[in-house]
C-alpha positions in Angstrom: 0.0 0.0 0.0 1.3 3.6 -0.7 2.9 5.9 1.7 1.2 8.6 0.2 -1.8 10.0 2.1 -2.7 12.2 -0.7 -3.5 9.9 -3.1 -6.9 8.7 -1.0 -8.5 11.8 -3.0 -8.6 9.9 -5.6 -9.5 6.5 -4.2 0.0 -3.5 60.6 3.4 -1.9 62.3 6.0 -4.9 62.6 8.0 -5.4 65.0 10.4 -7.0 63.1 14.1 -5.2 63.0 15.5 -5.2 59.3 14.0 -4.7 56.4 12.8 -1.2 55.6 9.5 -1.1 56.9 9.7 -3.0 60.4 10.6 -1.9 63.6 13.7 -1.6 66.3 15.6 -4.2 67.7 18.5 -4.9 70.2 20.4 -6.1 67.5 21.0 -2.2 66.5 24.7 -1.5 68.2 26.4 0.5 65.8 25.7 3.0 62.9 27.8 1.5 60.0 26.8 3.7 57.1 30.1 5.9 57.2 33.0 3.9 57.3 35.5 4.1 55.4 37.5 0.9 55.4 34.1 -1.5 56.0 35.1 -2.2 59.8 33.0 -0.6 62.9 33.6 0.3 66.3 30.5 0.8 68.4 31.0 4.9 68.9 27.4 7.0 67.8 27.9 10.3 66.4 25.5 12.5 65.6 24.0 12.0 62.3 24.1 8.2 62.6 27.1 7.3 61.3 30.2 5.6 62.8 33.6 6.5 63.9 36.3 4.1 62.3 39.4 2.4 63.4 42.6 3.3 62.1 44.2 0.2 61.8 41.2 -1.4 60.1 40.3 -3.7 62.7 37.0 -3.7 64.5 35.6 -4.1 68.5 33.4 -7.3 67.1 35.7 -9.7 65.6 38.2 -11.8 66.8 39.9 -12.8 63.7 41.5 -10.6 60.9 39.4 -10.9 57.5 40.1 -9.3 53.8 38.6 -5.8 53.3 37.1 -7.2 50.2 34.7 -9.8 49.1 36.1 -10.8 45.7 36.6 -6.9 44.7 33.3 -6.0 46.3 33.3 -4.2 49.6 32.6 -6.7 52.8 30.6 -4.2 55.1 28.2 -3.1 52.1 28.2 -7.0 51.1 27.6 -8.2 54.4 24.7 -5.6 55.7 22.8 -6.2 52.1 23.2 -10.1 53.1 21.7 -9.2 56.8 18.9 -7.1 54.9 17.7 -10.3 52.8 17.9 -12.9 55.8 15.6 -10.4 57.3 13.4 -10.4 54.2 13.5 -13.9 53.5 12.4 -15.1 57.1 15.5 -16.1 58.8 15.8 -13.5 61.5 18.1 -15.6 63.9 20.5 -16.6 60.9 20.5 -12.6 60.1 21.5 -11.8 64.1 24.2 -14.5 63.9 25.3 -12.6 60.8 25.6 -9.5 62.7 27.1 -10.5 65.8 30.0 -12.5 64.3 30.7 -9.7 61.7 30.5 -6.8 63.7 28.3 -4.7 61.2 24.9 -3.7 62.1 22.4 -3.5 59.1 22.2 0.0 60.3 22.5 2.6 62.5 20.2 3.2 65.9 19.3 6.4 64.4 18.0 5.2 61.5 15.7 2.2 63.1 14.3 4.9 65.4 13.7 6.9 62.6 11.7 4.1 60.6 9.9 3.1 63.9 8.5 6.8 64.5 7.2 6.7 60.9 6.1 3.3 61.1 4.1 4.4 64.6 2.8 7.7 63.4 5.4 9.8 65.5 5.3 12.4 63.3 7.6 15.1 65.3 10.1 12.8 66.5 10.5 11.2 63.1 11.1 15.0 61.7 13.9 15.5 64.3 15.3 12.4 63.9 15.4 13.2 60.2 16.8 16.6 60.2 18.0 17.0 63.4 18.3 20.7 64.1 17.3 21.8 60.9 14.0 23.3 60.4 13.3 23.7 56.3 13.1 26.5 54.0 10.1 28.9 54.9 9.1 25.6 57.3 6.3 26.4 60.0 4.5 24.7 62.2 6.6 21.9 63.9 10.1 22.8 65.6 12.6 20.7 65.1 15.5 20.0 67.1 17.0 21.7 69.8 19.9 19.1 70.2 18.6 18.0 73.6 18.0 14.5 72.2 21.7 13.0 71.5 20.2 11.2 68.2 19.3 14.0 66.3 22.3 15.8 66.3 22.9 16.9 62.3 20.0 14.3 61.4 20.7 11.4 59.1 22.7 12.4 55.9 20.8 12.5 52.5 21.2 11.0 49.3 22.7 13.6 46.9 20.2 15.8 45.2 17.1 15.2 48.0 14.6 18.1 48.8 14.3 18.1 51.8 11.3 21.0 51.6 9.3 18.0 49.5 10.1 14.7 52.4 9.1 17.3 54.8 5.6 17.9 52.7 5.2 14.0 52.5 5.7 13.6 56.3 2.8 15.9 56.9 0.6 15.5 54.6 0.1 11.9 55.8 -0.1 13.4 59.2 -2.9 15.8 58.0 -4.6 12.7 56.3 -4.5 10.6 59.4 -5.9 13.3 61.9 -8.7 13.8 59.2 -9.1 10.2 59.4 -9.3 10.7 63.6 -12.1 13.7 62.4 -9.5 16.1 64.3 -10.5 18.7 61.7 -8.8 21.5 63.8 -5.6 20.1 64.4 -5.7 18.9 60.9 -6.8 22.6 59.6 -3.6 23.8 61.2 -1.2 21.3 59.9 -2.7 22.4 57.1 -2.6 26.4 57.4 1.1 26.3 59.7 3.0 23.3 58.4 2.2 22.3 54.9 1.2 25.9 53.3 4.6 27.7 54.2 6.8 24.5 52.4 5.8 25.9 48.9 5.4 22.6 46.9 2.5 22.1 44.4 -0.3 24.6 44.8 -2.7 22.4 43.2 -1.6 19.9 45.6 -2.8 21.9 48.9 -6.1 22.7 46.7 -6.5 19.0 47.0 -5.9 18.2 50.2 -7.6 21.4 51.4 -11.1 20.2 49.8 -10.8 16.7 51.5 -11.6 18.7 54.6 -15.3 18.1 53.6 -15.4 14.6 53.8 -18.2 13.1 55.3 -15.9 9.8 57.1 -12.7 8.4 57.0 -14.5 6.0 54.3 -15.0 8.7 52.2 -11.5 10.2 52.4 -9.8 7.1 52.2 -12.0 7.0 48.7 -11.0 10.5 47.6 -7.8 10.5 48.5 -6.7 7.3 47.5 -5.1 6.4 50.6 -5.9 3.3 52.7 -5.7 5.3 55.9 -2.9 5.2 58.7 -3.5 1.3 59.7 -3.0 0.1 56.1 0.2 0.4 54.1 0.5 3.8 53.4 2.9 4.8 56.3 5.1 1.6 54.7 4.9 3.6 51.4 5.5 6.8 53.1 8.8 5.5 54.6 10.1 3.7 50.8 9.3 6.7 49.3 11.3 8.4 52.3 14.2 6.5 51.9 15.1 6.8 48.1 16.5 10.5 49.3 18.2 9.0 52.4 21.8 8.1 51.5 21.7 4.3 50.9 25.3 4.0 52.8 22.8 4.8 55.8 19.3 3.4 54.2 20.0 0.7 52.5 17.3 1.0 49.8 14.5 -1.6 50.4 15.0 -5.3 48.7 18.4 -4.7 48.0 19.7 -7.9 47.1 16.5 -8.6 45.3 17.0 -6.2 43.0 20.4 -6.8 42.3 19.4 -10.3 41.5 17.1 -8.6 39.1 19.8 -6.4 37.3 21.5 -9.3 37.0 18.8 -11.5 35.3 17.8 -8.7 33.2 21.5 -7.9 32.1 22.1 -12.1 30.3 18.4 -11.5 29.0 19.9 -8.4 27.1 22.9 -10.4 26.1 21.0 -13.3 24.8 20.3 -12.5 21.5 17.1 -15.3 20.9 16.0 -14.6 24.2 12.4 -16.1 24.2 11.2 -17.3 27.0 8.7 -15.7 30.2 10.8 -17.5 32.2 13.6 -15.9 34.0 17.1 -17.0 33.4 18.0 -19.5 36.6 21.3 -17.7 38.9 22.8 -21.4 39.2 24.4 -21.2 35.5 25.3 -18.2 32.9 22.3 -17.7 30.4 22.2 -18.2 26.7 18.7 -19.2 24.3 19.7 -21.6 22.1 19.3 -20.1 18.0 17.4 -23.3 17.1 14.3 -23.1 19.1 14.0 -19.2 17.9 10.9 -19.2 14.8 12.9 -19.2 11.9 10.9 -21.6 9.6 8.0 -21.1 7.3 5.5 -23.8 8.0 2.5 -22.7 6.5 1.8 -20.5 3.6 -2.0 -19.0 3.4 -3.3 -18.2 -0.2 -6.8 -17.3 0.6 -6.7 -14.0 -0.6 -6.5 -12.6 -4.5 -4.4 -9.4 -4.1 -1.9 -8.1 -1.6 -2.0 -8.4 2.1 -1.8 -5.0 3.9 -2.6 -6.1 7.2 -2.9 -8.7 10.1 -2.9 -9.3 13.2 -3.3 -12.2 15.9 -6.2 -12.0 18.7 -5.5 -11.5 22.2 -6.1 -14.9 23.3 -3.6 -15.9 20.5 -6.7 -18.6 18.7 -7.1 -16.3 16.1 -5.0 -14.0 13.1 -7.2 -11.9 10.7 -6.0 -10.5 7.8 -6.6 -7.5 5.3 -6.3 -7.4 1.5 -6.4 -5.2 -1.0 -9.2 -7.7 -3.2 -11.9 -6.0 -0.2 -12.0 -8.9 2.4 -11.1 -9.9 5.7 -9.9 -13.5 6.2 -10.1 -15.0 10.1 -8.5 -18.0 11.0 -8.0 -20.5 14.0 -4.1 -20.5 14.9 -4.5 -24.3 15.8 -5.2 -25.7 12.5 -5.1 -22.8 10.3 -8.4 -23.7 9.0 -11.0 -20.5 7.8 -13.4 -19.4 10.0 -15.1 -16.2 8.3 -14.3 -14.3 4.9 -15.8 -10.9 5.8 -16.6 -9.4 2.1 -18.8 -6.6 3.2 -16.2 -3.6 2.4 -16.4 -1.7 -0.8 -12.7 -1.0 -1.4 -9.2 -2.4 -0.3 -9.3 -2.8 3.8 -6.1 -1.1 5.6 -6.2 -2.4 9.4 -8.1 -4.4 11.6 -8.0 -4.3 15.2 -9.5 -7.3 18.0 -11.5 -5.8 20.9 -10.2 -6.7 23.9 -12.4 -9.9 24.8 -11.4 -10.8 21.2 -15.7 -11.4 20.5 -15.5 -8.3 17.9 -12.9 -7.2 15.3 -13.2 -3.4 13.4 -11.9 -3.3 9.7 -10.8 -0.2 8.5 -11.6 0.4 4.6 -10.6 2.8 1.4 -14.4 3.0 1.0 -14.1 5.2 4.0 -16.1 3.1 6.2 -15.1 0.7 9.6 -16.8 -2.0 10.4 -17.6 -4.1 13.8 -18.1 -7.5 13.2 -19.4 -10.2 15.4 -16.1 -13.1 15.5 -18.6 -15.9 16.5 -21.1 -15.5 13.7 -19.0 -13.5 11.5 -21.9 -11.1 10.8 -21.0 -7.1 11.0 -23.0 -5.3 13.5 -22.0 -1.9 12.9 -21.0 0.0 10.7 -18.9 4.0 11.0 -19.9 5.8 7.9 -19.5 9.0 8.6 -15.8 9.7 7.3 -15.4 11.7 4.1 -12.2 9.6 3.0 -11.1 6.4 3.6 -10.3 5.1 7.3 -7.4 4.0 8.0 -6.7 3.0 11.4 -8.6 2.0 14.7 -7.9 1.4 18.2 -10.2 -0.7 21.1 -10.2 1.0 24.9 -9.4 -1.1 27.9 -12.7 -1.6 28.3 -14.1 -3.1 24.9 -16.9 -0.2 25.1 -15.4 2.4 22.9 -12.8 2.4 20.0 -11.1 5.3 18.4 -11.2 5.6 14.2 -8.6 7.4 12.2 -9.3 8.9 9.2 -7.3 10.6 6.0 -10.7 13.3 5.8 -9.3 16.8 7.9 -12.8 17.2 9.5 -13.4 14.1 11.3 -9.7 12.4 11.6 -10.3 11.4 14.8 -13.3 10.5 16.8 -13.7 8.2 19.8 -17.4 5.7 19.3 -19.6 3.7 21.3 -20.8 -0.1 19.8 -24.0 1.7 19.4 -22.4 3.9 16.9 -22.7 7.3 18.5 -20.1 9.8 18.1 -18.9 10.4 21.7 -15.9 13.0 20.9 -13.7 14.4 17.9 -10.3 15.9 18.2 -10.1 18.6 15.7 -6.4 19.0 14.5 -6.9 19.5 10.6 -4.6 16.6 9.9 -4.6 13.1 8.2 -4.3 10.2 10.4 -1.9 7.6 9.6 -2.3 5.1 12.4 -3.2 5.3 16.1 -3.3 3.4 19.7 -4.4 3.8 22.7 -2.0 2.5 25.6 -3.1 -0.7 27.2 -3.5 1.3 31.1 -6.3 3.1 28.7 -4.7 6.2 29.7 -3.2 7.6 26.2 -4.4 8.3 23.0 -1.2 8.4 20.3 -1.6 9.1 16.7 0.4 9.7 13.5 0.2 12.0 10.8 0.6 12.1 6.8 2.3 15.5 7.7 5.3 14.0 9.7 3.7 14.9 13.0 3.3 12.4 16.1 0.6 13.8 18.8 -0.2 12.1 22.4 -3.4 13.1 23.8 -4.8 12.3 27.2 -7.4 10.0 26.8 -9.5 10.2 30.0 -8.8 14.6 29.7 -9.4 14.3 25.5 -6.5 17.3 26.0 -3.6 17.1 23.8 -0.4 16.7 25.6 2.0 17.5 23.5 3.3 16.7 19.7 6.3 15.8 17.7 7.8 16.6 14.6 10.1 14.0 12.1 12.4 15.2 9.7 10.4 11.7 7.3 7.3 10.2 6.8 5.5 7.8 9.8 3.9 4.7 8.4 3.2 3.1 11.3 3.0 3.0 15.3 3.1 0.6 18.0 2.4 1.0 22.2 4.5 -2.0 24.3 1.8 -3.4 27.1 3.6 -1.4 29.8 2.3 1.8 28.0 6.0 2.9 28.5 7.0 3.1 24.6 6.2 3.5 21.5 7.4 2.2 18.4 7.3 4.5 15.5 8.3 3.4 11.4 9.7 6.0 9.4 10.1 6.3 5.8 14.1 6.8 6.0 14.6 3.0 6.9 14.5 3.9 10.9 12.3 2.5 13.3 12.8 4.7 16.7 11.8 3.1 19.9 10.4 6.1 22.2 9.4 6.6 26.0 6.4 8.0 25.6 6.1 9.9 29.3 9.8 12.2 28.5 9.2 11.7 24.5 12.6 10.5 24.3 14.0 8.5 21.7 15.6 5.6 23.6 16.7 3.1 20.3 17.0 2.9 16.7 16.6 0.5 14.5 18.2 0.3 11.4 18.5 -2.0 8.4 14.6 -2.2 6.7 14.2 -1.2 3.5 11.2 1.6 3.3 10.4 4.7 1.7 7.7 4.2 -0.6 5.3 2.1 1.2 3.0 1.9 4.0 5.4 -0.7 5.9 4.1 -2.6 9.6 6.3 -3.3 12.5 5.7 -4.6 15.9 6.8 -5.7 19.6 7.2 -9.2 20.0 8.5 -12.4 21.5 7.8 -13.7 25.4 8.3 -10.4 26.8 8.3 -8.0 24.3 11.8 -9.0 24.0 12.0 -8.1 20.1 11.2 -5.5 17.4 10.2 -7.1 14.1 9.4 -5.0 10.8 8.8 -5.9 7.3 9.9 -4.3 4.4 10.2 -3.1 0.8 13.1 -5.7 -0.3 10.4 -8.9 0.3 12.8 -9.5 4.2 11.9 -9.8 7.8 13.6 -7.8 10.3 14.1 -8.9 14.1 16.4 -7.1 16.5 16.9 -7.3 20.2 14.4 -4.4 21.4 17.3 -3.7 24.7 20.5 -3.7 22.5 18.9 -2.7 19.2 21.3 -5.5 17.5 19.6 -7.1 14.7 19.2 -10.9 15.4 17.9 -12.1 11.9 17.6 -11.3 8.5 14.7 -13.4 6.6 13.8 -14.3 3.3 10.2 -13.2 4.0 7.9 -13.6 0.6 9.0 -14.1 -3.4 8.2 -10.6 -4.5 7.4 -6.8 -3.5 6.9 -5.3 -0.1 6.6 -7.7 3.9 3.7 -5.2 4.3 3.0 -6.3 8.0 4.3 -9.1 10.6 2.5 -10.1 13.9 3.7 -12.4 16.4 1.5 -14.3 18.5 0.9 -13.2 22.1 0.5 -16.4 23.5 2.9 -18.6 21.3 6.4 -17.0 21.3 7.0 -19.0 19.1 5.1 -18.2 16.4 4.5 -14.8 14.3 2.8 -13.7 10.5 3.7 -11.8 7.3 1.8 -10.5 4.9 2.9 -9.5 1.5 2.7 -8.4 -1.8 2.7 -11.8 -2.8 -0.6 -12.0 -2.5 0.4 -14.6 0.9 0.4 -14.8 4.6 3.4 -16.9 6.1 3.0 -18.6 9.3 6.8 -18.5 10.8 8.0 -21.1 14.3 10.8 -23.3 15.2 9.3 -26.4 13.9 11.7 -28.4 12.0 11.0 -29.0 8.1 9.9 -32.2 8.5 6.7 -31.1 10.1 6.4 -28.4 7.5 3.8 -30.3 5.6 2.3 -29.1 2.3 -1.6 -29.8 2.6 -4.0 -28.5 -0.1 -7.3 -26.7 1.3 -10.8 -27.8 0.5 -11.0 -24.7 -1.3 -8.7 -25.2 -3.7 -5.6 -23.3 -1.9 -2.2 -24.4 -1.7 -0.8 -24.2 2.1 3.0 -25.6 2.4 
């Protein structure tokens, strides 16, 4: 199908002591967080650290041991190990760990600053914090007069904190819990005297300000999202707390956990056929083997007379309908391949189709400048979007299967959200032709793309545009991953860019498709999303690795003219579609050749 858009004219509070979010214990003897040679001595100072020997030895242990743990320094090794024995269960293994190392997971300032958060002591959690220091333009609460030997200088802060914004979260859940309490005096002055003179988000104190006329705590907890002080939030309160606390101090929740994590996720970025849900075992190095990767054409569809524009597999992965340019819409059943419906109703060549999200209805988008809902059980249509001037070319199901959006190449009516009784329930005006659009899977994000070399992200739930972008070359296609985090954007200068779509930031390119004068398809795919896959002008198949952006395969895709679109199946990682030219639809796995049968249809059409 042609690029060109013009041409459609004419067509609870633990007690537990390590992990953050628990409690004190005895086990807290020493503040560790500031040593400088990973050895402690039992001496407090002020701001929660540790004084250090000079000779490197420490008061706890009774043997001399390396500094180093295989290059990787033994106190921050030894407290993160303390942390996950904690978080795993075994607290008495986690205390013998302690005592025989002489490193504390941290410091008593610190576990009686997590307990006062954790127990709603709001002041003595702000001294212990801050210690003398009182906050830019800060009202309301005093704190520090140096009386209390653990506030000293307070605990030291990761590099970059605002200390203005932890002091806005620390009492704005106080002023949420004493509404809870229906103390709406004390929390009028919290309010008024300690949250006001902080200056963070005006908008912000609008909201909080108007919860004052709740009714109950049930109805607060409702409109402020918040599941009051006994639930989790002062839990969240205290993570969200400790990302600006200096993790030599605050060792950030999970630790080990998460290195784990980086470490799974760093041999899934160097596997190249990485294509498995499953995460790499820590036992053994990590490597997919090239063989089990869908490589192979085992079936070949022929149902259609002209070129294949579109398809697409359903959600449930049972399904793949296709679009041709001979006016029909073929559905099949991914077990057998066998036909289900041939939708014929369209007047003209159809563009796109797009499964609702229960997978019962399917929209086709047609040159005649209609879209179509059809019933997948019966194969009947059951509504019909007539009201574009030129031909539609794109659609898009919400979350909740009870709207869609249609995207047309006509200026007045490009864009207009619909319900499945066909009313019109909103049209962004723009004056521009719509290529393709999406909306994010969390339902909260319209995206489209222009014939004008123009991408624009609206908010779905606000219908307000947030903000556009401009290409130096045409768009032809676009793509949302089911995080909502990025979209996937075909341009006509053989670049597929990879884009976080909350800082519009191009975060990859892919290079090495051939497209320029054709409408050409690409999409996320594999286990995880793992893979970017285009077609492409020179009759290939494109995979790269979507983390590295190294291209894992070149394929043969169809005997002649454009791969107009590829699919791969959400439920079978194995598996993914082309459509061509070629008038064909290729079915792609990593079945060997031997079970790549040739079979001829009961209507006539060759399959191998």
């Amino acid at each position: 199908m042609r690029l060109d858009g013009e041409s459609s004219k004419s067509a609870s509070n633990s007690s537990r002591s390590f992990p953050n979010g628990s409690g004190l214990s005895p086990l807290h003897k020493a503040a560790l967080s500031n040593t400088l040679n990973g050895n402690s001595s039992t001496q407090f100072t002020g701001n929660g650290s540790s004084a250090t020997h000079a000779n490197g030895s420490s008061g706890f242990r009774t043997r001399q041991l390396q500094q180093s743990y295989f290059g990787h320094d033994r106190e921050e090794v030894t407290r993160i190990l303390i942390q996950s024995l904690t978080d795993l269960g075994y607290t008495s293994a986690a205390e013998t760990l302690s005592r025989e190392s002489g490193f504390d997971f941290e410091s008593s300032s610190v576990a009686a600053f997590r307990n006062a958060v954790l127990h709603g002591e709001w002041t003595e959690a702000e001294h212990l914090l801050f210690g003398s220091y009182q906050g830019e333009g800060g009202g309301g609460v005093s704190i520090g007069d140096g009386s209390h030997p653990a506030y000293g200088g307070g605990l030291v802060l990761a590099e970059g904190a605002d200390k203005n914004q932890m002091l806005f979260s620390m009492r704005q859940q106080k002023f949420l819990e004493l509404l809870e309490e229906r103390d709406l005096g004390s929390a009028l002055m919290v309010l008024r005297q300690e949250l006001t003179p902080l200056n963070q988000d005006i908008g912000k104190l609008h909201a909080l300000s108007s919860l004052i006329m709740c009714q109950s705590a049930d109805d607060l907890k409702s409109q402020a999202d918040w599941d009051g002080a006994t639930g989790e939030s002062r839990r969240h309160l205290l993570s969200e707390l400790s990302r600006s606390i200096s993790p030599s101090m605050m060792i950030p929740e999970h630790r080990l956990a998460v290195l784990l994590d980086q470490v799974k996720q760093n041999q899934i970025s160097n596997c190249l056929y990485h294509n498995t849900a499953s995460p790499p075992s820590l036992y053994s190095d990590h490597m997919c083997n090239r063989s089990q990767f869908p490589l192979r054409t085992t079936l070949e569809l022929s149902q259609h007379s002209d070129e294949v524009w579109f398809l697409d597999f359903s959600h449930d992965g049972t399904k793949l309908a296709t679009a041709s340019k001979d006016k029909t819409v073929v559905i099949y059943a991914t077990d057998t391949f066998e036909v289900l419906h041939t939708l014929h109703e369209h007047g003209d060549a159809v563009a796109y189709v797009a499964w609702s999200p229960d997978d019962l209805r399917l929209i086709s988008c047609s040159r005649d400048k209609k879209a179509r809902v059809w019933d997948v059980m019966s194969g009947e249509c059951i509504l019909s979007i007539d009201h574009h001037t030129e031909p539609v070319t794109t659609a898009s199901w919400a979350p909740d299967g009870q709207t869609f959006v249609t995207g047309s190449l006509d200026k007045q009516m490009q864009l207009c959200i619909w319900d499945l009784s066909g009313n019109r329930i909103h049209a962004w005006s723009g004056g521009y032709r719509v290529q393709d659009c999406s909306i994010s899977p969390d339902g909260q994000r319209l995206i489209t793309i222009s014939t004008q070399k123009r991408l624009y992200v609206y908010n779905l739930i606000t219908r307000e545009e947030e903000y556009n972008l401009p290409f130096k070359f045409d768009l032809t296609c676009l793509n949302i991953s089911r995080d909502s985090r990025y979209m996937l954007v075909n341009m006509s200068d053989d670049e597929i860019q990879l884009i976080d779509i909350e800082t519009a930031e191009p975060v990859r390119r892919f290079l090495g498709q051939k497209q320029g004068f054709y409408i050409i398809r690409s999409s996320f795919g594999g286990a995880s999303e793992n893979f970017v896959i285009s077609g492409s002008e020179d009759s290939h198949i494109y995979i790269w690795h979507k983390e590295n952006g190294t291209l894992v395969e070149t394929l043969e895709g169809h005997q002649s003219g454009c791969v107009n679109a590829v699919a791969w199946n959400p439920k079978d990682p194995c598996m993914f579609a082309s459509a061509g030219d070629d008038k064909k639809v290729r079915i792609w796995s990593n079945a060997s050749p031997a079970t790549s049968k040739s079979r001829e249809d009961a209507n006539g059409f060759g399959r191998s």
